[in-house]
C-alpha positions as CSV (number, residue, x, y, z in Angstrom):
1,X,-54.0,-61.1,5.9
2,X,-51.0,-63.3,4.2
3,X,-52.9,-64.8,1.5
4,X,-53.6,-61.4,0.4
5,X,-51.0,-59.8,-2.4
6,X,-51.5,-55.6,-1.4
7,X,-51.1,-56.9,2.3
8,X,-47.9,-58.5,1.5
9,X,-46.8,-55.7,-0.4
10,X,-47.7,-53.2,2.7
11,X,-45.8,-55.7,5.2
12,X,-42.3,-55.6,2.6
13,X,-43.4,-59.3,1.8
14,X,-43.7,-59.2,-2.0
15,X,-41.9,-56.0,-4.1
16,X,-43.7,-53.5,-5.6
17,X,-42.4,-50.5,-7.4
18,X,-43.4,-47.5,-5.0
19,X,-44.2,-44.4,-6.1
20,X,-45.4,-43.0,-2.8
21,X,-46.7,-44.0,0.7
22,X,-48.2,-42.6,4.0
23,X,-49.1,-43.9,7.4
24,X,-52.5,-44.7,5.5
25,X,-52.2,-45.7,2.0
26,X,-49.9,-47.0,-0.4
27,X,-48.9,-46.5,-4.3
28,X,-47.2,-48.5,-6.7
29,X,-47.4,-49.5,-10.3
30,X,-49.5,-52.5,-11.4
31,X,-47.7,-55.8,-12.5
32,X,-50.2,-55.5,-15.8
33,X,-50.2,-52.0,-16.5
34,X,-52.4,-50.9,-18.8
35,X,-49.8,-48.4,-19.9
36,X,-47.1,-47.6,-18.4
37,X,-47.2,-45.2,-14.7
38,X,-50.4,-47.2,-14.5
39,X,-50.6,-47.2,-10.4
40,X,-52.3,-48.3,-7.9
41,X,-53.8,-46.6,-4.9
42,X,-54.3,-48.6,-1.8
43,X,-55.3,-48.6,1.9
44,X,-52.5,-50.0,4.2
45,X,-55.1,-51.3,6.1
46,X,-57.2,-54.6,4.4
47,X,-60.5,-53.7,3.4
48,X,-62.3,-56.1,1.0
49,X,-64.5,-53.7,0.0
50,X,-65.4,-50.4,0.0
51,X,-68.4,-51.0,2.9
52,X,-65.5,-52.0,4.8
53,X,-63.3,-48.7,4.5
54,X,-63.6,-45.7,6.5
55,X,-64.3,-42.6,4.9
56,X,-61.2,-41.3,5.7
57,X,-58.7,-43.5,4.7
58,X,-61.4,-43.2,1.5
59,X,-61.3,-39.2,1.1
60,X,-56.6,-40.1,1.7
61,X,-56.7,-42.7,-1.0
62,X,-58.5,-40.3,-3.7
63,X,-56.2,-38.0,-2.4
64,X,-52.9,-39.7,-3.3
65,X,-55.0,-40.4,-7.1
66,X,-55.5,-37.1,-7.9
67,X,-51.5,-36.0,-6.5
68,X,-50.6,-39.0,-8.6
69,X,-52.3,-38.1,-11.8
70,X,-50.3,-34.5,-11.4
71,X,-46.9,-36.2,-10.6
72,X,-47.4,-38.5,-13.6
73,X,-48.3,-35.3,-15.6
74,X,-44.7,-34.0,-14.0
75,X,-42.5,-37.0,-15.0
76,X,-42.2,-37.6,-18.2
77,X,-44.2,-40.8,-18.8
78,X,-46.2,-40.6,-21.4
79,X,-49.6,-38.8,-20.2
80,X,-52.1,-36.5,-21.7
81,X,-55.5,-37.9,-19.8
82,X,-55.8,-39.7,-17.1
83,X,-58.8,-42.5,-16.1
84,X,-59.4,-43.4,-12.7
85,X,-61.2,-46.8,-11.9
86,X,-62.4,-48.7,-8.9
87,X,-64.1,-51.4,-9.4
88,X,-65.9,-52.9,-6.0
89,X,-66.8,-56.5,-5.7
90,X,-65.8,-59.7,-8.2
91,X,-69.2,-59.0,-10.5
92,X,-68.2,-55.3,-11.0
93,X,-64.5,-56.5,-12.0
94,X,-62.6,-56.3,-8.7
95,X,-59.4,-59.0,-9.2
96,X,-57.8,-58.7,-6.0
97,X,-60.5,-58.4,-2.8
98,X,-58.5,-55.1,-1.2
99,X,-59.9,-52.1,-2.1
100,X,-57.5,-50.2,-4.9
101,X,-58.1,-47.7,-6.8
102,X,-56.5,-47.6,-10.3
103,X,-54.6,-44.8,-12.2
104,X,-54.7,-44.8,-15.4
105,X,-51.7,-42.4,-18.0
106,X,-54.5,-42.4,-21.1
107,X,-53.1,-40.1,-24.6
108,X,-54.7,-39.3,-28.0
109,X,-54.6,-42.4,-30.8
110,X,-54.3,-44.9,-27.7
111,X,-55.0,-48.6,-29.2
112,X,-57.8,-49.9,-27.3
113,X,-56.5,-53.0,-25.4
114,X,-57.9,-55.8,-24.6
115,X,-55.2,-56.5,-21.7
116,X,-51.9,-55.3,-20.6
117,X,-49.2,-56.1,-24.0
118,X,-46.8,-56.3,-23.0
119,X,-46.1,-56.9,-19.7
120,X,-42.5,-55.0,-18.0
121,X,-40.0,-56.6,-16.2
122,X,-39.4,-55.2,-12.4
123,X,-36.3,-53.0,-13.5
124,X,-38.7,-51.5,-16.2
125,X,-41.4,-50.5,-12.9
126,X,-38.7,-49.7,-11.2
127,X,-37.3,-47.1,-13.4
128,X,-40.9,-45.3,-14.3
129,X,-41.4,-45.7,-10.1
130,X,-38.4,-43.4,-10.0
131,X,-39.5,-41.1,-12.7
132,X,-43.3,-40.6,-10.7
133,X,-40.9,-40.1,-7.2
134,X,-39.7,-37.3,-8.7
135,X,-42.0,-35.9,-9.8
136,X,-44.0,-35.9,-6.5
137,X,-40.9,-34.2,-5.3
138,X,-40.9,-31.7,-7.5
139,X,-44.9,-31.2,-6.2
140,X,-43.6,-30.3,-3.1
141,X,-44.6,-31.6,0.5
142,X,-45.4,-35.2,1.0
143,X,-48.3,-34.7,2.1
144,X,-51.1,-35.3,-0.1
145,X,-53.4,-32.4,1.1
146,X,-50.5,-30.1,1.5
């Protein structure tokens, strides 16, 4: 699928700031973070929507969100909550028609936003992509349900 962006990303086509990756899915941090470590959970494999995802690359990709949310915690980004979105189809929200699941760094007093202000350059991704690496090192395995 080359006219979609995650595809790209999964095929080394288009950069992205990685924070972790499997034979299944894919994470990286959002070009419009809401803050930043905002990531992105994705299956390698296109899926539209979530009718067209198998349940387990499904059960992998919540996986990866809720080892992400503690390897955020871990690295020094600024997190005390953490919101998970998906949002399935263009009338619930979905932007991009590839199945991705968003994670959210949330903290006390947060300004409500009406969009992502303001927006980082790739050496800033890069550097909090490193910071989330870590951390998911420091977690241990690689493996998601290890």
């Amino acid at each position: 699928m080359n006219e979609c962006v995650f595809c790209r990303i999964v095929a080394g086509d288009s950069p992205a700031s990685v924070v972790y990756e499997d034979d299944v899915v894919m994470a990286f941090l959002d070009l419009r973070p809401l803050n930043p470590g905002h990531t992105l959970v994705i299956p390698k494999r296109h899926a539209a929507s979530l009718a067209e995802l198998d349940e387990e690359t499904g059960r992998q990709m919540w996986a990866v969100a809720q080892r992400t949310t503690a390897a955020l915690r871990r690295s020094g980004v600024r997190c005390e909550g953490v919101s998970l979105r998906l949002s399935d189809g263009e009338a619930a929200g979905q932007e991009i028609p590839h199945v991705h699941l968003h994670v959210i760094p949330r903290y006390r007093g947060e300004p409500v936003k009406a969009g992502p202000s303001p927006l980082p350059t790739r050496d800033d991704l890069d550097r909090v992509a490193v910071q989330i690496r870590t951390a998911y090192e420091q977690l241990g395995a690689r493996d998601p349900y290890a």
